[in-house]
N, C-alpha and C positions, 0 to 999 in steps of 0.2 A: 660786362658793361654795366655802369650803374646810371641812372635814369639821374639828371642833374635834376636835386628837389625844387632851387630858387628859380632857375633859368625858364619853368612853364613854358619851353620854345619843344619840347617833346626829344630834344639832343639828346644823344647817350655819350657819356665820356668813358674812357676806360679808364676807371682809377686803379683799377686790380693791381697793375705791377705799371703801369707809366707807358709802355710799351717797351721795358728794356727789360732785361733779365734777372734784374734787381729781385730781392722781396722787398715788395713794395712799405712793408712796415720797419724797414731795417735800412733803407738807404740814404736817410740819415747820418746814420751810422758809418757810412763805409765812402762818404764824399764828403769831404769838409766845406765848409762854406766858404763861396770867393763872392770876393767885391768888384764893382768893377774899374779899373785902374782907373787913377785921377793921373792926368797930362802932366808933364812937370810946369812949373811957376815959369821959367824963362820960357816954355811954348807959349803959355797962357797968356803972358804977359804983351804979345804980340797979336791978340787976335780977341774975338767974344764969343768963339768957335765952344762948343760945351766943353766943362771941365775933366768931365768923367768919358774914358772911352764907353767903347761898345762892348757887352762877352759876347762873343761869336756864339753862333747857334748849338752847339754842341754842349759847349758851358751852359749856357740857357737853361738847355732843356735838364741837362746833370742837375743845374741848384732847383728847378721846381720839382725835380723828382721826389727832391727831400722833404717835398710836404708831405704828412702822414694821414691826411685828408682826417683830420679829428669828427668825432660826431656833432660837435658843439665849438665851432671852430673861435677861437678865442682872437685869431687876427681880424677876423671880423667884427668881433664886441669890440673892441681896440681902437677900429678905422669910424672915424667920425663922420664919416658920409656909409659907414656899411657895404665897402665892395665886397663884390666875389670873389673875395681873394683865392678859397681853394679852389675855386672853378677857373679861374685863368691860370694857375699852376697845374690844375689838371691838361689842362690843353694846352699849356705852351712845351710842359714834361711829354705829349704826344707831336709837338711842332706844328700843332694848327695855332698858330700867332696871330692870326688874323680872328680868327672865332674870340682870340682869350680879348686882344683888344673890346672888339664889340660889347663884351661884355663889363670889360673896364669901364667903357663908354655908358653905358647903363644905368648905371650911377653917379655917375660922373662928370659934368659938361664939359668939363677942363681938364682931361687926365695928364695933358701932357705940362699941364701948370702946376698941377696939388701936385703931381710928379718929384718938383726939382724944390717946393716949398715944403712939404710935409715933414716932420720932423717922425719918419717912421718908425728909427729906432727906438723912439718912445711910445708909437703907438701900436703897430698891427705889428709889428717887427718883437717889439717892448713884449707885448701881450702874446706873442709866441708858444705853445706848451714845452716843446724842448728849449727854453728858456731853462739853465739850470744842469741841463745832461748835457747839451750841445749847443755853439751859435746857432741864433735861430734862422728860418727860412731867410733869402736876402729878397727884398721885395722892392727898395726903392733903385 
């Protein structure tokens, strides 16, 4: 367990391996990155229902395992408001979704707005480290 340094709430997350059997600095490596499906145009076309489905929980947890929780985490210099991004990837890769939110929320007052407006692939996405070996973490 590593003691979250920004969080000051005294939580421990386990970053060591995610909870899965991964090495937790190599599974990157070994899960490609998914997006999550956009609905086709003729459903969309019928409704103002969101464009992008949901990844079910198991996808979830797979794309934030592939953070490699950097010591200087460069999605964060990236994100113009400064979230926790490795700390809600740490906990959502453990399936506590609810802690990662709160802490979304933290920074945040609108997460579910900057959400669907943030041009992430440019910024926390853009500013990525495996940027270059691999797509990077998927975050929006």
């Amino acid at each position: 367990m590593v003691m979250s340094p920004e969080a000051g709430d005294g939580k421990a997350l386990d970053m060591s391996n995610n909870g899965s059997s991964h090495d937790h600095a190599n599974v990157w490596r070994e899960i490609d990155r998914a997006d999550p499906p956009k609905r086709a145009a003729i459903e969309r076309a019928t409704d103002f229902h969101e464009i992008y489905s949901l990844l079910d929980e198991k996808t979830v947890r797979e794309q934030a395992s592939r953070c490699i929780q950097c010591p200087q985490p460069s999605c964060r210099d990236g994100c113009p408001l400064a979230n926790r991004i490795p700390e809600w990837l740490a906990l959502a890769a453990e399936g506590r979704f609810i802690e990662a939110a709160e802490i979304s929320q933290a920074t945040s007052n609108m997460p579910e707005i900057c959400s669907r407006v943030c041009p992430q692939e440019k910024l926390c996405e853009g500013s990525c480290i495996l940027v270059g070996h691999a797509e990077p973490i998927c975050i929006g």
